[in-house]
mmCIF file as Biopython writes it, N, C-alpha, C and O atoms, coordinates in Angstrom:
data_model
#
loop_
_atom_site.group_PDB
_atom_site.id
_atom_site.type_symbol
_atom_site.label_atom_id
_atom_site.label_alt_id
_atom_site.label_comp_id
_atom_site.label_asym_id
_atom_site.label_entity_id
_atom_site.label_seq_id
_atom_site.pdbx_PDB_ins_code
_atom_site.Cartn_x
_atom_site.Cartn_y
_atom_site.Cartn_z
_atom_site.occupancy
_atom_site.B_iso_or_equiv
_atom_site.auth_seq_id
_atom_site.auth_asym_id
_atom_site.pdbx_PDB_model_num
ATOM 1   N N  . UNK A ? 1  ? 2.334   16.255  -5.283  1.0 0.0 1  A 1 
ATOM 2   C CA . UNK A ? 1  ? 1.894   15.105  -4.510  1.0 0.0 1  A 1 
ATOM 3   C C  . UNK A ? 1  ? 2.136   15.391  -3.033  1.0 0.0 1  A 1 
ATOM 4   O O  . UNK A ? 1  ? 3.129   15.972  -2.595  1.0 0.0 1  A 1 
ATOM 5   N N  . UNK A ? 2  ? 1.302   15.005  -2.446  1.0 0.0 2  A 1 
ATOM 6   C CA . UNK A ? 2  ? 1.539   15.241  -0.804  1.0 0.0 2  A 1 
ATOM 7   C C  . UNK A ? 2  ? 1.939   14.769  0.011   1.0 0.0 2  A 1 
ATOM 8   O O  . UNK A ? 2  ? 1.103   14.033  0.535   1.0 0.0 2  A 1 
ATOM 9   N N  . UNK A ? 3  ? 3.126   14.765  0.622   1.0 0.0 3  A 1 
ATOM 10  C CA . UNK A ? 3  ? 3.981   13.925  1.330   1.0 0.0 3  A 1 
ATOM 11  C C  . UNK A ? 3  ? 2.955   12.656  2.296   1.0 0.0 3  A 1 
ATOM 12  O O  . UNK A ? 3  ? 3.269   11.470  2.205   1.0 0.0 3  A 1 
ATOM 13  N N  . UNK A ? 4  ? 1.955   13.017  3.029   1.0 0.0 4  A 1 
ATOM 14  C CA . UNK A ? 4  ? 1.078   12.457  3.892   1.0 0.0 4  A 1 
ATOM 15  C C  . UNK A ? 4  ? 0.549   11.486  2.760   1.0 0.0 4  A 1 
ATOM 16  O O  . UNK A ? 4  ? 0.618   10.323  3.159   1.0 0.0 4  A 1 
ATOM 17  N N  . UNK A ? 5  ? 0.138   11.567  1.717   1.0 0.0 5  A 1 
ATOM 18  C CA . UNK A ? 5  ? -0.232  10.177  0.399   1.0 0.0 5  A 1 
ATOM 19  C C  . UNK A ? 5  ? 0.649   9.357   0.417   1.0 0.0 5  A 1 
ATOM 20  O O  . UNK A ? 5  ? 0.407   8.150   0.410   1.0 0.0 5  A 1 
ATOM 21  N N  . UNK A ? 6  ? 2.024   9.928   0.446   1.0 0.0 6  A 1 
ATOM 22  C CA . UNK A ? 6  ? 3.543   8.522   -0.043  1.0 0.0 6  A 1 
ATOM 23  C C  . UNK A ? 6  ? 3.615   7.870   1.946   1.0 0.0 6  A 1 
ATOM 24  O O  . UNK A ? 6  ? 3.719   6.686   2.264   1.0 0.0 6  A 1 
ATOM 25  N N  . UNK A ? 7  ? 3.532   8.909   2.809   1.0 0.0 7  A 1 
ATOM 26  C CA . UNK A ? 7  ? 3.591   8.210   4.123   1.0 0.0 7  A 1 
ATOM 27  C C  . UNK A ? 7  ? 2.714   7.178   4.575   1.0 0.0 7  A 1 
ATOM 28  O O  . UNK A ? 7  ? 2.922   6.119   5.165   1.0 0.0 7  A 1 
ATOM 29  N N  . UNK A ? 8  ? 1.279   7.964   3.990   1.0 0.0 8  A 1 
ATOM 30  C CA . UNK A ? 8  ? 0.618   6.283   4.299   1.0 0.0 8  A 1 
ATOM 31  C C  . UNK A ? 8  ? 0.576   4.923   3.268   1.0 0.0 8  A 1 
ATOM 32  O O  . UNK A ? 8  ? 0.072   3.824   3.496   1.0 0.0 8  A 1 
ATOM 33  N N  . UNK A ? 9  ? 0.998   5.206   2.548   1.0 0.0 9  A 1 
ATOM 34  C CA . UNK A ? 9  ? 1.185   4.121   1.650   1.0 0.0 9  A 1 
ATOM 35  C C  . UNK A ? 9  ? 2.429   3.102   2.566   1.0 0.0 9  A 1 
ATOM 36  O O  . UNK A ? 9  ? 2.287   1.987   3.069   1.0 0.0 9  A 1 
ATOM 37  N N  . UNK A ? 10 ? 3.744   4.087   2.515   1.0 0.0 10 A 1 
ATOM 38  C CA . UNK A ? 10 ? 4.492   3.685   3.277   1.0 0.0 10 A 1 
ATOM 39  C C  . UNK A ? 10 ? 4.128   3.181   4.931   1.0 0.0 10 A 1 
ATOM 40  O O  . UNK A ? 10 ? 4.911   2.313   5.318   1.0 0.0 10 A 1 
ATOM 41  N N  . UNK A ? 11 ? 3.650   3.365   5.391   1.0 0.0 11 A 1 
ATOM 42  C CA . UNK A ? 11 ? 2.650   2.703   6.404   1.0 0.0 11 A 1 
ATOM 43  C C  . UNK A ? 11 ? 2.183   1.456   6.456   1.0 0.0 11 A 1 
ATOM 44  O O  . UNK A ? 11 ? 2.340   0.658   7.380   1.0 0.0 11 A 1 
ATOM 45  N N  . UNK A ? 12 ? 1.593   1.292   5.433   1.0 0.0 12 A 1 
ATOM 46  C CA . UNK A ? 12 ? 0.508   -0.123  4.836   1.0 0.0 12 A 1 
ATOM 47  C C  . UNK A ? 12 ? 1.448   -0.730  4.570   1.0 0.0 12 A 1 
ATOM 48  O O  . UNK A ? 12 ? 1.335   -1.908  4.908   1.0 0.0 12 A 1 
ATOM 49  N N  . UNK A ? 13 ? 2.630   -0.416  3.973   1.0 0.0 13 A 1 
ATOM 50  C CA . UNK A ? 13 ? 3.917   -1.100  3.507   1.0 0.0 13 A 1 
ATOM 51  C C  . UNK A ? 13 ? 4.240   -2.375  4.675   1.0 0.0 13 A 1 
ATOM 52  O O  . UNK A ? 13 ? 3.982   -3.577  4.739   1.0 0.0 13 A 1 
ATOM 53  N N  . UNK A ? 14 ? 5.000   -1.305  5.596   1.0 0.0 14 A 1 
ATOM 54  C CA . UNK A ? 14 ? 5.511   -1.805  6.346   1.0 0.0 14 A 1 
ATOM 55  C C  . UNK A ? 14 ? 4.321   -2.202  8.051   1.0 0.0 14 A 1 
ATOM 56  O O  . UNK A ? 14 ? 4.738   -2.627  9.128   1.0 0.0 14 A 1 
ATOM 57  N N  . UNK A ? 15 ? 2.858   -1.860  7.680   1.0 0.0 15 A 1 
ATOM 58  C CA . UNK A ? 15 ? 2.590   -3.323  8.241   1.0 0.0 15 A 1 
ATOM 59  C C  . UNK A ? 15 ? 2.353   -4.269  7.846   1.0 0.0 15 A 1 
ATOM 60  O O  . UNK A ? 15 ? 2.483   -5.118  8.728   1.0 0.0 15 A 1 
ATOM 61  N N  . UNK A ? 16 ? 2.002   -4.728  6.809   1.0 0.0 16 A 1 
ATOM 62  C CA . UNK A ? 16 ? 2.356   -5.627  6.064   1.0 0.0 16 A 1 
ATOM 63  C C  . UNK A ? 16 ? 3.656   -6.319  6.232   1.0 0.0 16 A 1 
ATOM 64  O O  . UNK A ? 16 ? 3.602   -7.548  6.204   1.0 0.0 16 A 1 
ATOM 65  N N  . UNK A ? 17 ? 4.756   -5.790  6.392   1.0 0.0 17 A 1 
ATOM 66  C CA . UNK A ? 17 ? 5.884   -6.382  6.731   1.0 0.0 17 A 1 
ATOM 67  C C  . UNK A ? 17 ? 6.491   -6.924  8.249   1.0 0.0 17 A 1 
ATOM 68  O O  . UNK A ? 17 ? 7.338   -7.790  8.468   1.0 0.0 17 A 1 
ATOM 69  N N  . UNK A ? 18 ? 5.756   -6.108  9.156   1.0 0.0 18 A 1 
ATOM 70  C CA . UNK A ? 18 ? 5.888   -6.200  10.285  1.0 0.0 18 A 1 
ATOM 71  C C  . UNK A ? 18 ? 4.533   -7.457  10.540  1.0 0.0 18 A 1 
ATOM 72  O O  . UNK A ? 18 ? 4.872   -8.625  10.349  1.0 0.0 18 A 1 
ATOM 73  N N  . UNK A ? 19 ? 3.278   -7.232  10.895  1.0 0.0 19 A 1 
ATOM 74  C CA . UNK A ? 19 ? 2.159   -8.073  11.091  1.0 0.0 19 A 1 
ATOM 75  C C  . UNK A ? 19 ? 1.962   -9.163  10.264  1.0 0.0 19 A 1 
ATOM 76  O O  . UNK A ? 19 ? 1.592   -10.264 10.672  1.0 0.0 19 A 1 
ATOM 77  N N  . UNK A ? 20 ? 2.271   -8.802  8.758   1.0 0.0 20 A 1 
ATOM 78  C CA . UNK A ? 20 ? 1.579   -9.789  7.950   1.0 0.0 20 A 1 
ATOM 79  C C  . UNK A ? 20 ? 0.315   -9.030  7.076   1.0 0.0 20 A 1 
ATOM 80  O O  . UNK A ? 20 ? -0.265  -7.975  7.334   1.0 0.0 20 A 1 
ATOM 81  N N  . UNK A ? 21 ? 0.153   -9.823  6.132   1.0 0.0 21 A 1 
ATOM 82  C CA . UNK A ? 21 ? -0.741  -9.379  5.343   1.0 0.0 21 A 1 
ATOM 83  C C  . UNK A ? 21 ? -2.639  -9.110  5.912   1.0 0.0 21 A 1 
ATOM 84  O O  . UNK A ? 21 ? -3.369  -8.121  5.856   1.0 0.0 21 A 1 
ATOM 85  N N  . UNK A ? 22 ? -2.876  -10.661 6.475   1.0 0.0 22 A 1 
ATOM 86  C CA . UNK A ? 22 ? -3.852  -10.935 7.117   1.0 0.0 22 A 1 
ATOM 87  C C  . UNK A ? 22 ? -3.966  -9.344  7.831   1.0 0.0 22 A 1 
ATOM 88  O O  . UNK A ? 22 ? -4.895  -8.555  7.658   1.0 0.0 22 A 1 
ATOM 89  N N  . UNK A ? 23 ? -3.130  -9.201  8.407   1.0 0.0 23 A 1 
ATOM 90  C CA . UNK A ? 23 ? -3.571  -8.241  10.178  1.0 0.0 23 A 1 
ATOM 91  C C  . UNK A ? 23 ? -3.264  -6.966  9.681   1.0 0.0 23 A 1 
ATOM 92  O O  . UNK A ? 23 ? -3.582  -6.042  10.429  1.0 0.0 23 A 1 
ATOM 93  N N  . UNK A ? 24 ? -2.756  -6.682  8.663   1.0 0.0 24 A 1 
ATOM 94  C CA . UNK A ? 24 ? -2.770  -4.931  7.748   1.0 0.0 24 A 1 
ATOM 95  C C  . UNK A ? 24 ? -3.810  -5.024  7.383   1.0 0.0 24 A 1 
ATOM 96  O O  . UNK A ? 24 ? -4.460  -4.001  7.597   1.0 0.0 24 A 1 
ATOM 97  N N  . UNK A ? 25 ? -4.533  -6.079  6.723   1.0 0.0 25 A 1 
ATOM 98  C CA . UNK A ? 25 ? -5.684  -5.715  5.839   1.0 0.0 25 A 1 
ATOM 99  C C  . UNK A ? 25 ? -6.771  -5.654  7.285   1.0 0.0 25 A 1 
ATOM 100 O O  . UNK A ? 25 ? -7.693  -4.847  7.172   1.0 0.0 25 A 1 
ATOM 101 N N  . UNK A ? 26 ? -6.720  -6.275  8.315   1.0 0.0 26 A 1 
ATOM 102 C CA . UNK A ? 26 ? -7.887  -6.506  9.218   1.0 0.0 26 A 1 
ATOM 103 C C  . UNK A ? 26 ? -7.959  -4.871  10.033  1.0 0.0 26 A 1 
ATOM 104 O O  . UNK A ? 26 ? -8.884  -4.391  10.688  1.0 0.0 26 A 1 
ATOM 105 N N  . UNK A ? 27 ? -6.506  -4.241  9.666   1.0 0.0 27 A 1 
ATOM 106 C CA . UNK A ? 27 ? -6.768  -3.253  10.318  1.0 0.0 27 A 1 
ATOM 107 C C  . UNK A ? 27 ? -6.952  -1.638  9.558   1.0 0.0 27 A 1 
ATOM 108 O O  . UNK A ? 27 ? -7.311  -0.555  10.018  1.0 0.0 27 A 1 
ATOM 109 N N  . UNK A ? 28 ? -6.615  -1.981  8.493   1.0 0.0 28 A 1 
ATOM 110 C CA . UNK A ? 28 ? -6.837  -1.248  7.119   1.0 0.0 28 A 1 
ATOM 111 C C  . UNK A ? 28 ? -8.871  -0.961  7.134   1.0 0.0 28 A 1 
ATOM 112 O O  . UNK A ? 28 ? -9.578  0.046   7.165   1.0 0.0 28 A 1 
ATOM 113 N N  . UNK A ? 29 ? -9.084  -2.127  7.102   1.0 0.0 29 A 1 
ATOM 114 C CA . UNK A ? 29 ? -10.607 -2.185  7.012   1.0 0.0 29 A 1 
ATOM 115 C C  . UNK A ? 29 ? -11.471 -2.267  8.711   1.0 0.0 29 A 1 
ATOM 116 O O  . UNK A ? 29 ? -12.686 -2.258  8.904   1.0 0.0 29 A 1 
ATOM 117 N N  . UNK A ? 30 ? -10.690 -2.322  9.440   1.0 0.0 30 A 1 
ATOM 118 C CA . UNK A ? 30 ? -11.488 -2.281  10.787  1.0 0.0 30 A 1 
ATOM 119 C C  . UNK A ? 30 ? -12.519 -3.473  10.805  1.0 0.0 30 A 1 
ATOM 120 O O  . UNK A ? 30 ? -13.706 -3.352  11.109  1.0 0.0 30 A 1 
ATOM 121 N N  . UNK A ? 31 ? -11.903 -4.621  10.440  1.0 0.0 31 A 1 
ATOM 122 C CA . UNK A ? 31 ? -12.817 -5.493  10.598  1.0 0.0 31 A 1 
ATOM 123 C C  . UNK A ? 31 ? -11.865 -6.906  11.474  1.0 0.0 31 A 1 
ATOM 124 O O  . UNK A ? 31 ? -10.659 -6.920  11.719  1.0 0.0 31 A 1 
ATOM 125 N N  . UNK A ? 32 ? -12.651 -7.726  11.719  1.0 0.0 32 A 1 
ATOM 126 C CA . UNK A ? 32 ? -12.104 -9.219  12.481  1.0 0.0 32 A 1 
ATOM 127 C C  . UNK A ? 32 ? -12.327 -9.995  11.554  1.0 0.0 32 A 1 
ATOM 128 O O  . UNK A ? 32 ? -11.238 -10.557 11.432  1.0 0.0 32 A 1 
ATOM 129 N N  . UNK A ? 33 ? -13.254 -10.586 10.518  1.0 0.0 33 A 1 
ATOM 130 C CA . UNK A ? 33 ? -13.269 -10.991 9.934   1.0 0.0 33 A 1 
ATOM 131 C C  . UNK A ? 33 ? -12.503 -11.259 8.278   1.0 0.0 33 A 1 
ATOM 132 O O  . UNK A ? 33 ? -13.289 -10.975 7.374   1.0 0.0 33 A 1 
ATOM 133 N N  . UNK A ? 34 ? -11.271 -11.697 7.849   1.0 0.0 34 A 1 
ATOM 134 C CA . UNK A ? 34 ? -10.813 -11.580 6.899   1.0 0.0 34 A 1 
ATOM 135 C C  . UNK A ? 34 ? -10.155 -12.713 5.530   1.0 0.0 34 A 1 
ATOM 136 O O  . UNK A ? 34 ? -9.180  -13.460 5.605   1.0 0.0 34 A 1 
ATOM 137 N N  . UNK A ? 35 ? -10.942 -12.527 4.530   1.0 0.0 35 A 1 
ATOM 138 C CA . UNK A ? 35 ? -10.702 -13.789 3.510   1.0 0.0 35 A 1 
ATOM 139 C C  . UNK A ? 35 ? -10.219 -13.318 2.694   1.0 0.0 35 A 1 
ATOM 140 O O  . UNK A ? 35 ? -9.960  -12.119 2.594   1.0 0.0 35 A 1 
ATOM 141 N N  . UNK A ? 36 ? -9.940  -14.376 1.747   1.0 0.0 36 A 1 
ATOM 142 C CA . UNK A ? 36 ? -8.304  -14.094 0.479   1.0 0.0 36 A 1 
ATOM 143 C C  . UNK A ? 36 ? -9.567  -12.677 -0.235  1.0 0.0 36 A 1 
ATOM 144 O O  . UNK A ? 36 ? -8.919  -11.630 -0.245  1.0 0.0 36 A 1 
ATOM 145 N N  . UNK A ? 37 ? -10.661 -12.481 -0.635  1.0 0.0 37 A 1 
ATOM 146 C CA . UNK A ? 37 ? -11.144 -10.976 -1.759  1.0 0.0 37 A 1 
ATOM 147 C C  . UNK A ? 37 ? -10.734 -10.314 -0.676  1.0 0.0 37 A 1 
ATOM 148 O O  . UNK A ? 37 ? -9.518  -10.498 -0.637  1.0 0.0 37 A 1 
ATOM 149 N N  . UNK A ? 38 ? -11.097 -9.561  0.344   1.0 0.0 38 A 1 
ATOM 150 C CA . UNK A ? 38 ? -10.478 -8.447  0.842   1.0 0.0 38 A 1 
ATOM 151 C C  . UNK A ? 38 ? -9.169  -8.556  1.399   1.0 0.0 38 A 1 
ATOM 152 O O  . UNK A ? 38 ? -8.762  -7.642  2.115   1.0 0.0 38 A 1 
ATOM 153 N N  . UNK A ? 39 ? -8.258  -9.830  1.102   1.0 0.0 39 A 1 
ATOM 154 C CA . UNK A ? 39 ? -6.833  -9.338  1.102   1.0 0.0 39 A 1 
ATOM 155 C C  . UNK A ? 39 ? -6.460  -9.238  -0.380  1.0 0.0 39 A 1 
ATOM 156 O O  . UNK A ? 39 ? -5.275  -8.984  -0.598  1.0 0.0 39 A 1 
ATOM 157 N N  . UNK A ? 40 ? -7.192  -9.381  -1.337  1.0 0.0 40 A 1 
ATOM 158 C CA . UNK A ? 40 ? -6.426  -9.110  -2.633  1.0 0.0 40 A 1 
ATOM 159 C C  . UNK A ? 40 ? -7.234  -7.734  -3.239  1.0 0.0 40 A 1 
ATOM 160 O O  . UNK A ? 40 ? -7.043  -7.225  -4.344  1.0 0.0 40 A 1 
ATOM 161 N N  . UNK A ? 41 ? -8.250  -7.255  -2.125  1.0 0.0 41 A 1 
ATOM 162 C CA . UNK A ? 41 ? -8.769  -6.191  -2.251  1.0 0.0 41 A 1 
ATOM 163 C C  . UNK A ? 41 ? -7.709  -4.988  -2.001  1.0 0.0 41 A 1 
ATOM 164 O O  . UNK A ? 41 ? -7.444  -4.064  -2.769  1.0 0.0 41 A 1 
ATOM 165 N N  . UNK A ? 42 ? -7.140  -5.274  -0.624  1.0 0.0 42 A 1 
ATOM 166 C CA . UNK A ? 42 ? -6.380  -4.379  -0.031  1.0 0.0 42 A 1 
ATOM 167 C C  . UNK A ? 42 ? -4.953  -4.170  -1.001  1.0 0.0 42 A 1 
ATOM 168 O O  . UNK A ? 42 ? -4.502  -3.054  -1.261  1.0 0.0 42 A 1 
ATOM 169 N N  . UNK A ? 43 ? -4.420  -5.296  -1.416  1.0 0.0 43 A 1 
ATOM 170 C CA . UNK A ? 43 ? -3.126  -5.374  -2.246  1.0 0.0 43 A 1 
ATOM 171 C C  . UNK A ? 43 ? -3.640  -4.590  -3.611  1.0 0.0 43 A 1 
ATOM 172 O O  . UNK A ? 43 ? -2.943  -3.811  -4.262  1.0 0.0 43 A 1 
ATOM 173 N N  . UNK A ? 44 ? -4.686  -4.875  -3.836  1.0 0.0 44 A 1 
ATOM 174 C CA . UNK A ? 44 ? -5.072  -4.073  -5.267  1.0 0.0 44 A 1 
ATOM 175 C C  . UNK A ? 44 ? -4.930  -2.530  -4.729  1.0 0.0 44 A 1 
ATOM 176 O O  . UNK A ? 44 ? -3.908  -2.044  -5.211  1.0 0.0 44 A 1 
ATOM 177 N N  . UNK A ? 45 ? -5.402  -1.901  -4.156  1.0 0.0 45 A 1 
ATOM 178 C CA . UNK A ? 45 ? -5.762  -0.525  -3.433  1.0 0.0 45 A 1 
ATOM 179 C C  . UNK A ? 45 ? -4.183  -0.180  -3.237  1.0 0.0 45 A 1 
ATOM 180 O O  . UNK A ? 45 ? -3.914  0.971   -3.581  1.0 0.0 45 A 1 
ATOM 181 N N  . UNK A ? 46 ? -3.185  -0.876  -2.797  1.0 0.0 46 A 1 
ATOM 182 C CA . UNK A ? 46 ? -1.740  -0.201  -2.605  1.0 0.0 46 A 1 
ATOM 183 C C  . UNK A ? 46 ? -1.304  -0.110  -3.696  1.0 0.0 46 A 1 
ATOM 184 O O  . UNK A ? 46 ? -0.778  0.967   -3.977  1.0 0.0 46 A 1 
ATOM 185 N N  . UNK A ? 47 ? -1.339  -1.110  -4.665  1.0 0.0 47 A 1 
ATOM 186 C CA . UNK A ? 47 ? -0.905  -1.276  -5.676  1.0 0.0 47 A 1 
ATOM 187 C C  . UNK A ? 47 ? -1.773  -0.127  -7.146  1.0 0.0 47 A 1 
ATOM 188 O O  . UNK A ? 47 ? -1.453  0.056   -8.320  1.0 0.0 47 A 1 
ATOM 189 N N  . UNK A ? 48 ? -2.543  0.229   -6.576  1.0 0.0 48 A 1 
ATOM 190 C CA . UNK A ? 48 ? -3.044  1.379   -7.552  1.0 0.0 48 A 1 
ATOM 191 C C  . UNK A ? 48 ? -2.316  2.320   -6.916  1.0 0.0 48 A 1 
ATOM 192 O O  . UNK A ? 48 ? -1.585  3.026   -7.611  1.0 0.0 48 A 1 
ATOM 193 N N  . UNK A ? 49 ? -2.360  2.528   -5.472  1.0 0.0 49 A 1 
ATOM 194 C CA . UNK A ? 49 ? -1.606  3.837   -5.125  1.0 0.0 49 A 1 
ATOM 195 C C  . UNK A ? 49 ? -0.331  4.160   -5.257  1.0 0.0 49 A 1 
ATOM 196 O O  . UNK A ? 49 ? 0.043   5.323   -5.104  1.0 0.0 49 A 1 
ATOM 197 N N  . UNK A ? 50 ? 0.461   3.208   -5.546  1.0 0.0 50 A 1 
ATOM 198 C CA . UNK A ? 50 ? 1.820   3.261   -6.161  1.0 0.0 50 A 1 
ATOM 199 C C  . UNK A ? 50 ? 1.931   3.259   -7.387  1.0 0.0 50 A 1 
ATOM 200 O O  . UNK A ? 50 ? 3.057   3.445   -7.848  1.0 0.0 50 A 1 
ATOM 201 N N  . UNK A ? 51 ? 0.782   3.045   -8.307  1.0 0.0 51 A 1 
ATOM 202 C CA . UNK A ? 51 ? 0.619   3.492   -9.448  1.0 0.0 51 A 1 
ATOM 203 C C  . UNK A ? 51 ? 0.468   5.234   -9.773  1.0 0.0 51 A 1 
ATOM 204 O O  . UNK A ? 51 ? 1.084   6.002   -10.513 1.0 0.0 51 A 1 
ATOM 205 N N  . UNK A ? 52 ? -0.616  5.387   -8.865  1.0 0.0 52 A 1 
ATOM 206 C CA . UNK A ? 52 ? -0.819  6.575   -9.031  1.0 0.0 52 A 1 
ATOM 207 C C  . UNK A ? 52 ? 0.145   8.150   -8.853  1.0 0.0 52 A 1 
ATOM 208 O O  . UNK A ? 52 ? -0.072  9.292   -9.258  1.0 0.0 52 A 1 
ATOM 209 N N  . UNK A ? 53 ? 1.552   7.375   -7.843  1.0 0.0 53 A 1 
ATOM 210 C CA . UNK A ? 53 ? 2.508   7.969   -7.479  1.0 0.0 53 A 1 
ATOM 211 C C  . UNK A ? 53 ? 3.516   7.945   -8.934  1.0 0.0 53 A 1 
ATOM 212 O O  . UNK A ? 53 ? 3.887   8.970   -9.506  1.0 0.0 53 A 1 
ATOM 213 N N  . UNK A ? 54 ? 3.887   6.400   -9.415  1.0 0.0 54 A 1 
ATOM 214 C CA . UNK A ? 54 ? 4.243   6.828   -10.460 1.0 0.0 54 A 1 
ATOM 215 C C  . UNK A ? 54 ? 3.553   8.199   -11.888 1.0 0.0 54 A 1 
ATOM 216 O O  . UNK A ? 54 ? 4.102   9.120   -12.493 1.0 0.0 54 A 1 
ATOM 217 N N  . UNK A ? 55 ? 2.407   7.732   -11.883 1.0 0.0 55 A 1 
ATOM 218 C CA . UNK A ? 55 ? 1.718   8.838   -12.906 1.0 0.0 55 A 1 
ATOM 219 C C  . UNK A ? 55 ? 2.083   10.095  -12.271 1.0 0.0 55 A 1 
ATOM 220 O O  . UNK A ? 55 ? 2.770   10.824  -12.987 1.0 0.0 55 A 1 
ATOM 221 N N  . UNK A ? 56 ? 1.859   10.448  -11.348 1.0 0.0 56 A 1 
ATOM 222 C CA . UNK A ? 56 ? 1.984   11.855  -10.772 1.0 0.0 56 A 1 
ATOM 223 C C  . UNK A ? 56 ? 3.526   12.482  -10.705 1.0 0.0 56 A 1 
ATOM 224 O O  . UNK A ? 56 ? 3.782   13.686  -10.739 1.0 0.0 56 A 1 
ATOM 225 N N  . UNK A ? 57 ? 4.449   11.456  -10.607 1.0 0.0 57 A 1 
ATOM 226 C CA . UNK A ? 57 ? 6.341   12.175  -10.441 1.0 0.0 57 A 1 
ATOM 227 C C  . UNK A ? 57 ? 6.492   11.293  -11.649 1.0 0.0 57 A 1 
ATOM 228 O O  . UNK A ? 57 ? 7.607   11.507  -12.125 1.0 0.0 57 A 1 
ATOM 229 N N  . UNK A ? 58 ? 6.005   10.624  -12.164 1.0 0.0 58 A 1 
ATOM 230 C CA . UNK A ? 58 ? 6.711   9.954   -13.056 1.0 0.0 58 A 1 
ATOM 231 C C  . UNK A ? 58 ? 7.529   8.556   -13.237 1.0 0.0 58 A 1 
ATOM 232 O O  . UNK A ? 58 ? 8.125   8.249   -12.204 1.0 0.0 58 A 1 
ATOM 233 N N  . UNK A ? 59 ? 7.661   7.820   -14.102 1.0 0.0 59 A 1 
ATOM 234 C CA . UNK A ? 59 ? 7.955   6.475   -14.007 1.0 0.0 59 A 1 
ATOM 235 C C  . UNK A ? 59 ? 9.551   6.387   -13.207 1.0 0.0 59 A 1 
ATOM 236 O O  . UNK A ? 59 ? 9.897   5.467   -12.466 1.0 0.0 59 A 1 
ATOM 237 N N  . UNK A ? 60 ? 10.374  7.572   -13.571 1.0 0.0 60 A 1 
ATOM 238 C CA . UNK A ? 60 ? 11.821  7.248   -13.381 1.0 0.0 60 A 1 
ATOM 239 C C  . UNK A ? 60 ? 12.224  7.941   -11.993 1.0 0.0 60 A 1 
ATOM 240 O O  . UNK A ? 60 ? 13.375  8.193   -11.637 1.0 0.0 60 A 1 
ATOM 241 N N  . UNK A ? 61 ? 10.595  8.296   -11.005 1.0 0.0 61 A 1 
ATOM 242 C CA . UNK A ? 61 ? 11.353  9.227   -9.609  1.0 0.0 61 A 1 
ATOM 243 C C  . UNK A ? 61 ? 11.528  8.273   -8.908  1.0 0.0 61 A 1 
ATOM 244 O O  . UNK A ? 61 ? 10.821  7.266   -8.944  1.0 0.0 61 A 1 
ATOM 245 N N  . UNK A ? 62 ? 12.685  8.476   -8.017  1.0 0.0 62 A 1 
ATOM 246 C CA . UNK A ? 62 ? 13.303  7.929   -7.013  1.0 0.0 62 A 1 
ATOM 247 C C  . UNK A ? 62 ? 12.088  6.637   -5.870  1.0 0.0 62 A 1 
ATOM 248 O O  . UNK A ? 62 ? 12.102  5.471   -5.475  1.0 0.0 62 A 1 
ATOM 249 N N  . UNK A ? 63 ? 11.099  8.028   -5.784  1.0 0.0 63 A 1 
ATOM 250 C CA . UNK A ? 63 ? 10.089  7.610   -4.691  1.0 0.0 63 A 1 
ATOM 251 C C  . UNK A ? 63 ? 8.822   6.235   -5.180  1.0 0.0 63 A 1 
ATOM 252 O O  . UNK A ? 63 ? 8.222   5.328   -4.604  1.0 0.0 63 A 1 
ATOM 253 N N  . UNK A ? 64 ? 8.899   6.667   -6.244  1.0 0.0 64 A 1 
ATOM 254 C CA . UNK A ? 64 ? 8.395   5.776   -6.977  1.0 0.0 64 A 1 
ATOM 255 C C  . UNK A ? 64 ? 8.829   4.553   -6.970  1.0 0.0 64 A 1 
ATOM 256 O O  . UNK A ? 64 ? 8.370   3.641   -6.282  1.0 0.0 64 A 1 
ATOM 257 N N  . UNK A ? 65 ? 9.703   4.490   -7.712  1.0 0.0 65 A 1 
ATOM 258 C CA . UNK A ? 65 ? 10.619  2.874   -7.740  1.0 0.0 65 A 1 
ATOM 259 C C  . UNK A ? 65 ? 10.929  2.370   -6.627  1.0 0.0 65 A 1 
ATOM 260 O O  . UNK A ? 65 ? 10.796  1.151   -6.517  1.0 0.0 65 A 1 
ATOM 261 N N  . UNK A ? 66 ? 11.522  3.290   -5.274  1.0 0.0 66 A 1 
ATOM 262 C CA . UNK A ? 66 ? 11.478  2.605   -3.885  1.0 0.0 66 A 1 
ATOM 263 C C  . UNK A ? 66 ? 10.144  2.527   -3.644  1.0 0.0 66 A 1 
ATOM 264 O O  . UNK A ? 66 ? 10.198  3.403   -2.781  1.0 0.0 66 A 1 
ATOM 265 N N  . UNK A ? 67 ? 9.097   2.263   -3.658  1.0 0.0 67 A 1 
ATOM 266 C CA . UNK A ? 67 ? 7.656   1.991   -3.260  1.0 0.0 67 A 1 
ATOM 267 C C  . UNK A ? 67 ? 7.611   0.818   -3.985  1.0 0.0 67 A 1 
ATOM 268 O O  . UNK A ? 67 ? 7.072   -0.130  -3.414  1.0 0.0 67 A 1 
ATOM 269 N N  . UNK A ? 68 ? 8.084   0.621   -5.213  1.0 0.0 68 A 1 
ATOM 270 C CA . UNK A ? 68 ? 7.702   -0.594  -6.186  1.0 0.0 68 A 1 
ATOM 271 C C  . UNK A ? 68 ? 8.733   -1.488  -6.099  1.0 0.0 68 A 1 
ATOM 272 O O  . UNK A ? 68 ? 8.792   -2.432  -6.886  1.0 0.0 68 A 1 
ATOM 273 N N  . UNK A ? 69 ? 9.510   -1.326  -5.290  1.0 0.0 69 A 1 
ATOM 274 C CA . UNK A ? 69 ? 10.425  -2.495  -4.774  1.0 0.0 69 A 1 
ATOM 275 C C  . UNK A ? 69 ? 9.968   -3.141  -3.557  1.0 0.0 69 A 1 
ATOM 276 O O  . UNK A ? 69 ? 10.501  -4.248  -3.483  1.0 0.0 69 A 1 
ATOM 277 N N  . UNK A ? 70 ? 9.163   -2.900  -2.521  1.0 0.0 70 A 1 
ATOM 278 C CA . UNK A ? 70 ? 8.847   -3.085  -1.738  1.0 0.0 70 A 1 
ATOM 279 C C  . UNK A ? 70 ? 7.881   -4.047  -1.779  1.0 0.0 70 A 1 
ATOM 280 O O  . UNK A ? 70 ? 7.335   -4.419  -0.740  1.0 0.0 70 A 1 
#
């Protein structure tokens, strides 16, 4: 797995935490315009990619489970 995949995830993370959900997703997608499907668009899309981190190291790696606590 490639470190630059878990960093931007970690990215999206924490703007989300910093901005808010609204203003990660507005800037995720490069748009001004933003309603609840493309913010539960965007949460779906992290949330596969922290899936996909588990499949790839496995359910019990470290990096994994800190991503899914978040």
């Amino acid at each position: 797995m490639d470190r630059k995949y878990i960093r931007n995830i970690r990215a999206m993370l924490h703007d989300i935490k910093v901005n808010g959900i609204e203003k990660a997703t507005m800037k995720h997608f490069k748009t001004l315009l933003v309603d609840d499907q493309l913010v539960n668009t965007f949460v779906l899309k992290i949330k596969g990619k922290i899936d996909f981190v588990g499949q790839v190291r496995g359910k019990e790696d470290p990096i994994y489970n800190s991503l899914r606590q978040i």
